[in-house]
N, C-alpha and C positions, 0 to 999 in steps of 0.2 A: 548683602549676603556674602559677598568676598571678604567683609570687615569682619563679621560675625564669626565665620567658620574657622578661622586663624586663633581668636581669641576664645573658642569653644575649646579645640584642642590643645589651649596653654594653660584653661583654665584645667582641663580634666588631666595634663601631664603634671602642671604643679599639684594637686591634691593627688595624686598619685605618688607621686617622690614623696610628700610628706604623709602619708600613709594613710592620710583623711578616707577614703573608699572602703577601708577594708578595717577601722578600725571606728566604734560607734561613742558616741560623745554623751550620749543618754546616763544620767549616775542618777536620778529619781525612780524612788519608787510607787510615788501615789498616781490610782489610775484618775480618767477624767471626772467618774463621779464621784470618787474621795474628793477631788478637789471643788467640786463642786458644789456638795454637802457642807462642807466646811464657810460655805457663804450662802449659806442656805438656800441651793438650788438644788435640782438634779440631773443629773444626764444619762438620757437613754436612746435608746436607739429602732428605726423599722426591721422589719425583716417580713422574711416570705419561706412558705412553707418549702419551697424547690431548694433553698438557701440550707435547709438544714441537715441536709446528704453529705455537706463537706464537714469531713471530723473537723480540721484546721479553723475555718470559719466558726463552727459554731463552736470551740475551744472560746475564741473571741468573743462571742457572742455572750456565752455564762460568765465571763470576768465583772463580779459585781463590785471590782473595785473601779472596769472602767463605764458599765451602763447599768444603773439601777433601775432601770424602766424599757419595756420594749411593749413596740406598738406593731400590733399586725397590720402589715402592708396590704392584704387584700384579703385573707382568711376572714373577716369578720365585714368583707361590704354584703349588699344585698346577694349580689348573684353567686356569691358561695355559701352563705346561711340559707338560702331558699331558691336552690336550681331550679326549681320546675313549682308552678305553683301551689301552696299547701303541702310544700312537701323543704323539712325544714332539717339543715346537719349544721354542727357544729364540730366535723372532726378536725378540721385545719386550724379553724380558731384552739380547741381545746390543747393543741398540741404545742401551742405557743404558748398559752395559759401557762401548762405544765411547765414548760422551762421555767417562765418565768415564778413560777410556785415553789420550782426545785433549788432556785437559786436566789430567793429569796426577793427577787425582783418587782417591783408595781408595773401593772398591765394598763396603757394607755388606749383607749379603742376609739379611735376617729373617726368611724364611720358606722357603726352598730347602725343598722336601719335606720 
């Protein structure tokens, strides 16, 4: 720990003087699933219905350059399609669906009953 903490703080004052912190190295623009596509895969992502309140978040989320597939995290298992028995919603799942419909994306469901 005594070795660590000296060379933590030369690490973060030398990339400070050289302006590394404040200034972003990133010059690409294709997201993860362009590049992905491009070798014929694709990449997508879970999500959850609680997740979709953040405007920021779900900005990221419709980027169908960087996930062309999104899989409902829990909207589509048993005890959110069928709360109580015979008694059967799909409002959580459809609302995932939608994005993914809106944004052109394929809907992965991992757990449909």
């Amino acid at each position: 720990m005594k070795v660590l903490l000296p060379l933590t703080f030369a690490g973060l004052l030398l990339a400070t003087v050289n302006g590394a912190l404040l200034t972003s190295t990133y010059t690409g623009t294709k997201g993860l699933h362009e590049l992905a596509t491009a070798q014929g895969k694709y990449m997508g992502t879970a999500t959850d219905n609680g997740e979709l309140t953040d405007t920021y978040y779900l900005a990221a989320l419709k980027n169908i350059s960087e996930f062309g597939m999104l899989t409902p995290g829990n909207a589509m298992k048993w005890d959110a399609t069928e709360p109580t028995q015979d008694t059967f919603t799909y409002t959580k799942a459809d609302a995932i669906v939608t994005i993914a419909d809106d944004m052109g994306a394929k809907v992965r469901c991992h757990t449909l009953l």
